[in-house]
SETI-604273 format. One record per residue (C-alpha): residue in one letter; x, y, z. Coordinates in steps of 0.05 Angstrom, whole numbers. Example, Ala and Ser with C-alpha at 12.3 -4.5 7.8 and 13.67 -1.06 7.14 Angstrom:
% SETI-604273
{pt A,{246,-90,156}}
{pt S,{273,-21,143}}
This chain:
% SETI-604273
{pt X,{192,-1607,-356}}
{pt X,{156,-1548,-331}}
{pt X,{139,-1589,-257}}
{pt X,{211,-1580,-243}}
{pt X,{234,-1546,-186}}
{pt X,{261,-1482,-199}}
{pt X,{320,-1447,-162}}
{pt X,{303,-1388,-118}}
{pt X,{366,-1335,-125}}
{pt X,{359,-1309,-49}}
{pt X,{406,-1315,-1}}
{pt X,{393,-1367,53}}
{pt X,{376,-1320,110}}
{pt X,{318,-1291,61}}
{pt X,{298,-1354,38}}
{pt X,{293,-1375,121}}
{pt X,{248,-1312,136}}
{pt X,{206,-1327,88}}
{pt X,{204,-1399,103}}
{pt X,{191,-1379,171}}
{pt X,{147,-1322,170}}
{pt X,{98,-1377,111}}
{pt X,{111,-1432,162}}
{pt X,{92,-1398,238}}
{pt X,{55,-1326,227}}
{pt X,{6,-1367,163}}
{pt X,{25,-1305,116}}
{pt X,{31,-1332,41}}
{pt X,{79,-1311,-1}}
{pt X,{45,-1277,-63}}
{pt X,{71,-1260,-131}}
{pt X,{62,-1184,-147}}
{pt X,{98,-1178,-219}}
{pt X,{135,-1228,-273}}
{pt X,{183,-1208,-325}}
{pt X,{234,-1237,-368}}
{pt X,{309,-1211,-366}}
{pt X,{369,-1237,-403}}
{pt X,{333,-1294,-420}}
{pt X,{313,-1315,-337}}
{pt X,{242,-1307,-309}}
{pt X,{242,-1250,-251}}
{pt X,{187,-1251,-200}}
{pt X,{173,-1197,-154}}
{pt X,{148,-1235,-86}}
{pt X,{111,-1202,-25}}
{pt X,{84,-1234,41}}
{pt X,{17,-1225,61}}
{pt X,{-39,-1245,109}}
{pt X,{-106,-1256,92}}
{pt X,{-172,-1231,99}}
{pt X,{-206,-1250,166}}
{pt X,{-277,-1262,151}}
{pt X,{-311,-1207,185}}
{pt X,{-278,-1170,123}}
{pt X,{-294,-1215,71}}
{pt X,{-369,-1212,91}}
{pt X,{-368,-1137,81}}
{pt X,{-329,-1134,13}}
{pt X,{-387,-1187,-7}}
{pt X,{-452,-1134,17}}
{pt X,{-405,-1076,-17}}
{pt X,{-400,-1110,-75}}
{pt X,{-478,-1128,-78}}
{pt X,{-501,-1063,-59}}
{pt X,{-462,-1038,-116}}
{pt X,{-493,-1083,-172}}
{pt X,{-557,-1074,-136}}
{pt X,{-542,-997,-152}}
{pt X,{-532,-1007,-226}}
{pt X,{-587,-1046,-230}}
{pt X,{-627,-998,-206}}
{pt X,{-596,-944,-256}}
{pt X,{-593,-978,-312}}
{pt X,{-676,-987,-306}}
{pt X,{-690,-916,-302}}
């Protein structure tokens, strides 16, 4: 079945901290690499916040300006 719940191989005080820190601070928990090994499925994990939306707003006109750029290069 691959809905199943998986087991997490952490040791119950990091499995709390990261329970905690997901649960109270709002970080997420975000997967940064997956390989296999001996047959098992590793994950690397990391905790993160996200963007506020001040931030977001500029990486939108950054990323506008820049195809507004190309545009402009690719005409001449």
């Amino acid at each position: 079945d691959t809905r199943r719940t998986r087991k997490l191989l952490l040791h119950k005080e990091e499995i709390n901290k990261l329970l905690g820190q997901v649960e109270q601070k709002g970080l997420t928990l975000v997967p940064l690499k997956m390989y296999l090994k001996n047959g098992r499925v590793k994950v690397d994990i990391a905790v993160g916040r996200g963007k506020k939306l001040h931030d977001k707003r500029e990486d939108i006109r950054q990323k506008d300006d820049k195809r507004a750029m190309e545009r402009a290069m690719k005409r001449y």
